[in-house]
N, C-alpha and C positions, 0 to 999 in steps of 0.2 A: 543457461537460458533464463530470461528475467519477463514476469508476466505482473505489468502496472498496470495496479486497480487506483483512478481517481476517485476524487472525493466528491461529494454530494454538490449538488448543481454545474460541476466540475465534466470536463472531456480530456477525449485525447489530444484536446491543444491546448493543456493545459501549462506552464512554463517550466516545469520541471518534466512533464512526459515529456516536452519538446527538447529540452538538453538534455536528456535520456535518450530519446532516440538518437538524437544528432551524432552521438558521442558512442552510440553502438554501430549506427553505421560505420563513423568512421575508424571504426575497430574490425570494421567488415564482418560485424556479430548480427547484421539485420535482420536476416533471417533466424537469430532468436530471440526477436523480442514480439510482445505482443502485448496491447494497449487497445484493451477495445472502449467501444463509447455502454455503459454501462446501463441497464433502463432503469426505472425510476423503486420499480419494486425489487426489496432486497432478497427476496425467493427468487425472483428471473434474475437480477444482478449474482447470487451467489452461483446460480447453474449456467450461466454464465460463464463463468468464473472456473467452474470447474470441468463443464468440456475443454476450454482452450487449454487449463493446466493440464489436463490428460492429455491430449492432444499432445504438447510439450514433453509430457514423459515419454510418450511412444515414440516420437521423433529420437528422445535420448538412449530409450532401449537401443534402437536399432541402429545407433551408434556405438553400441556397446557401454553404454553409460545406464544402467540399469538402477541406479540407487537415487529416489527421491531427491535428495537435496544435494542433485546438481540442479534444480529448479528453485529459484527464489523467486517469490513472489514479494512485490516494493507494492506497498499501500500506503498511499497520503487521505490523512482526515477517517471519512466516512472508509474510503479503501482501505485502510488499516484496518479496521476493523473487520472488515472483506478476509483480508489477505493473513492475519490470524485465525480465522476460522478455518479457511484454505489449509494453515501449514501444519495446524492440527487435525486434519482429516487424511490429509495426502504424506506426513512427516516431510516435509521442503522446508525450505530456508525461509526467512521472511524480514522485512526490512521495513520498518514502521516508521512515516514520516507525521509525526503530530498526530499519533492515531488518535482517533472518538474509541476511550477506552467505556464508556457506557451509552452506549451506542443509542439502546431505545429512551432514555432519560433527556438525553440531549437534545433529538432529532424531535420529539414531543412537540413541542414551539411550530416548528415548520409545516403542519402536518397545513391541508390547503394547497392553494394555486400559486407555485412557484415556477421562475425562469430559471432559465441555462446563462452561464456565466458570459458563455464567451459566443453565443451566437442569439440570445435574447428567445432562445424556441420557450415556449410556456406545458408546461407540465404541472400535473396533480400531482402530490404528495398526500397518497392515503391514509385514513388511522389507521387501516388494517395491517398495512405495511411495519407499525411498531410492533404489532408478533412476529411479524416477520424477522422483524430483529431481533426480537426474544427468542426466538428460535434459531438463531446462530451465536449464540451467548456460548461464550468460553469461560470455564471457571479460573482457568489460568494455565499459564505455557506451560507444556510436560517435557519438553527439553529447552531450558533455555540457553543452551548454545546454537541452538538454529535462530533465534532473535537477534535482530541490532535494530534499539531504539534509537529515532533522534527527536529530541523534543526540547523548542524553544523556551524560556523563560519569558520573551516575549510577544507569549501565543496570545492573543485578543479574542480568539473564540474558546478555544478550549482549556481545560488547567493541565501544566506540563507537571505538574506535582503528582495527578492523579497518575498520567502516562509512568514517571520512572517509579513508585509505587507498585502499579501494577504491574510493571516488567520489570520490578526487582529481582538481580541474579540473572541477566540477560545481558548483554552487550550494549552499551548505555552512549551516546553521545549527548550531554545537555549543551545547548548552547546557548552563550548570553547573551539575551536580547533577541533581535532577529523578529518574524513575525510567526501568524497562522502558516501561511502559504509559502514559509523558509524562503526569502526573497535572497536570501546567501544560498543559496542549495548550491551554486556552482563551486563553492568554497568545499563543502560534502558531501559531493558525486563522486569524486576518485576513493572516499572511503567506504561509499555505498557500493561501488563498482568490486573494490578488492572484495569485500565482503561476501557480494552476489555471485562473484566469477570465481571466486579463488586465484586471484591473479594479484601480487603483493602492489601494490604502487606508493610511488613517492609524493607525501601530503605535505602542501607548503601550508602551515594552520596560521592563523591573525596573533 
């Protein structure tokens, strides 16, 4: 089961949930995925976050799949950051696409009257909400075989130096070039996919 968290001003139409979805439907996996629209404060977006992943687990119990990390949670940007705190509370898989590896540093900038990407709705961005990220602060992964990092050299928001740093001894993809928003992701989605399903596939790479 795969539970995408987007990134900050970011939904679930975002162009890698969307060839995430696409690509589990047509694996007829629809009914495990779950992409929800995330709300603006990181305390509701985290709880959030973590009814659907329970949710997910008990759908897997009672399949007989009992053991956490058949659940991977994939977080792009801000959802990276999400979706590591997630796989350190829940021990699940986790799949970080350009994560915000200091999440309340970063976001600092933004705090004010911000829009949504992809349909212009206008939202606050609270100060308060950076405790709130200090409040989901991970010292660092406590198993990093449940990680697989991907992080651009050619990220324009974030530093990809800081991402494989912090997930050093983790399952690492750098790739060259590329941007924030991985505009190749469909080049590594079938690695993302093996990784989250346990399902081996054949990766044609550049």
């Amino acid at each position: 089961m795969i539970l995408y968290l987007h990134g900050f001003r970011s939904s679930p139409a975002s162009f890698k949930a969307r060839l995430l979805a696409d690509e589990m439907a047509r694996r007829g996996l629809s009914a495990d995925w779950r992409c929800p629209q995330l709300p603006p404060s990181p305390a509701d977006a985290a709880a959030l976050a973590m009814s659907l992943a329970r949710g997910q687990l008990d759908a897997l119990a009672r399949r007989g799949q009992p053991s956490p990390r058949a659940l991977t949670v994939i977080g792009s940007s801000l959802g990276g950051y999400y979706a590591t705190w997630l796989a350190e509370q829940l021990d699940c898989k986790a799949v970080l696409l350009n994560p915000a590896v200091h999440a309340p540093r970063d976001l600092a900038t933004q705090v004010g009257r911000q829009s949504m990407y992809h349909s212009g709705a206008p939202f606050e961005f609270r100060a308060e909400y950076l405790n709130e990220l200090t409040a989901l602060e991970v010292e660092r992964p406590t198993s990093p075989e449940r990680y697989f990092l991907i992080a651009a050299t050619g990220d324009e928001v974030l530093d990809w130096r800081e991402m494989r740093d912090w997930y050093a001894g983790c399952r690492q993809r750098i790739v060259d070039g590329s941007d924030h928003g991985l505009s190749d992701f469909a080049v590594w989605m079938p690695e993302v996919l093996e990784f989250a399903l346990d399902v081996p596939t054949r990766i044609d790479r550049p």
